[in-house]
N, C-alpha and C positions, 0 to 999 in steps of 0.2 A: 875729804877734799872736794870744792865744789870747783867747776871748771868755765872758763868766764862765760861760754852759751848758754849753760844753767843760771848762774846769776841773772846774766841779761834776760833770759827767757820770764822767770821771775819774777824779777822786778816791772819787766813790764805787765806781766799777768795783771801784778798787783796794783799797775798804777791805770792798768784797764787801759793802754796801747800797745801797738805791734814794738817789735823790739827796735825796727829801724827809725822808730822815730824816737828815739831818745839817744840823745848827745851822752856818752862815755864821761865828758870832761867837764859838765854842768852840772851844779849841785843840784840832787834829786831833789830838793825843796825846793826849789826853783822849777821844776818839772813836776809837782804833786804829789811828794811823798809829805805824811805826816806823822808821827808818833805812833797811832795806830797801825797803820801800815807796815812801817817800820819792826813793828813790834810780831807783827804778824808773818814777816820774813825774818826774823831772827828766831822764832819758834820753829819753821818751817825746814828753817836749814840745821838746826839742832837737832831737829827729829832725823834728819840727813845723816846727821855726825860731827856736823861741821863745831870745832868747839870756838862758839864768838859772841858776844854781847852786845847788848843795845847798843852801850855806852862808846863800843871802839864803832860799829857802823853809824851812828850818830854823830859822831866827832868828826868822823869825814864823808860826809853824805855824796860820792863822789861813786861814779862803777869803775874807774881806775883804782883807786884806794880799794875799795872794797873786794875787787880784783887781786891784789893784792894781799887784802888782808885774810880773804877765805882760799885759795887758791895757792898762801904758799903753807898751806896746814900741813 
Protein backbone atom coordinates (compact mmCIF):
# COMPACT_ATOMS: atom_id res chain seq x y z
CA UNK A 1 0.00 0.00 0.00
CA UNK A 2 1.40 3.46 -1.09
CA UNK A 3 0.24 6.32 1.18
CA UNK A 4 -0.88 9.73 -0.60
CA UNK A 5 2.96 11.62 0.36
CA UNK A 6 4.56 8.74 -1.51
CA UNK A 7 2.43 9.16 -4.40
CA UNK A 8 2.43 12.87 -4.42
CA UNK A 9 6.22 12.82 -3.64
CA UNK A 10 6.44 10.68 -6.94
CA UNK A 11 4.65 11.93 -9.19
CA UNK A 12 6.14 14.95 -8.77
CA UNK A 13 9.70 13.59 -8.82
CA UNK A 14 8.64 12.49 -11.98
CA UNK A 15 6.96 15.40 -13.53
CA UNK A 16 10.29 17.17 -12.30
CA UNK A 17 8.30 19.80 -9.72
CA UNK A 18 7.98 20.27 -5.98
CA UNK A 19 4.98 18.48 -4.63
CA UNK A 20 3.12 21.73 -3.68
CA UNK A 21 2.75 22.80 -6.96
CA UNK A 22 0.58 20.35 -8.32
CA UNK A 23 -3.15 20.60 -7.89
CA UNK A 24 -4.67 17.01 -6.34
CA UNK A 25 -7.74 17.57 -8.54
CA UNK A 26 -6.22 18.49 -12.08
CA UNK A 27 -5.72 15.79 -14.50
CA UNK A 28 -1.86 15.10 -14.56
CA UNK A 29 -2.08 15.48 -18.33
CA UNK A 30 -2.87 18.69 -17.93
CA UNK A 31 0.23 19.22 -15.46
CA UNK A 32 2.79 16.88 -17.78
CA UNK A 33 2.27 13.61 -17.40
CA UNK A 34 2.71 11.39 -20.56
CA UNK A 35 2.54 7.62 -21.22
CA UNK A 36 6.13 7.50 -20.54
CA UNK A 37 5.94 8.83 -17.33
CA UNK A 38 3.16 7.29 -16.42
CA UNK A 39 4.53 4.10 -17.42
CA UNK A 40 7.52 4.70 -15.29
CA UNK A 41 5.41 5.30 -12.04
CA UNK A 42 3.50 2.26 -12.44
CA UNK A 43 6.85 0.17 -12.69
CA UNK A 44 8.05 2.00 -9.80
CA UNK A 45 5.21 1.46 -7.45
CA UNK A 46 5.02 -2.31 -8.59
CA UNK A 47 8.41 -2.81 -7.49
CA UNK A 48 6.85 -1.21 -4.13
CA UNK A 49 4.10 -3.85 -4.23
CA UNK A 50 1.67 -1.75 -5.04
CA UNK A 51 -0.66 -4.29 -7.30
CA UNK A 52 -2.10 -1.49 -10.23
CA UNK A 53 -1.75 -1.02 -13.97
CA UNK A 54 -1.38 1.55 -16.42
CA UNK A 55 -4.67 1.18 -17.64
CA UNK A 56 -6.64 1.93 -14.00
CA UNK A 57 -3.87 5.04 -13.39
CA UNK A 58 -4.53 6.20 -16.96
CA UNK A 59 -8.19 6.09 -16.93
CA UNK A 60 -8.13 8.54 -14.05
CA UNK A 61 -5.13 10.56 -14.34
CA UNK A 62 -6.23 12.44 -11.22
CA UNK A 63 -3.81 12.28 -7.48
CA UNK A 64 -7.35 11.95 -5.82
CA UNK A 65 -8.20 8.79 -7.85
CA UNK A 66 -5.10 7.50 -7.77
CA UNK A 67 -5.17 8.10 -3.99
CA UNK A 68 -7.55 6.12 -3.97
CA UNK A 69 -6.85 3.62 -6.07
CA UNK A 70 -3.22 2.70 -4.70
CA UNK A 71 -3.80 3.63 -1.02
CA UNK A 72 -7.03 1.53 -0.51
CA UNK A 73 -4.72 -1.81 -1.51
Amino acid sequence: MLDRTTILADTARILEVEPDELDPTVNLVDQGLDSVRLMALVEQWRSAGADIDFVSLASEPDLEQWCALLGGQ
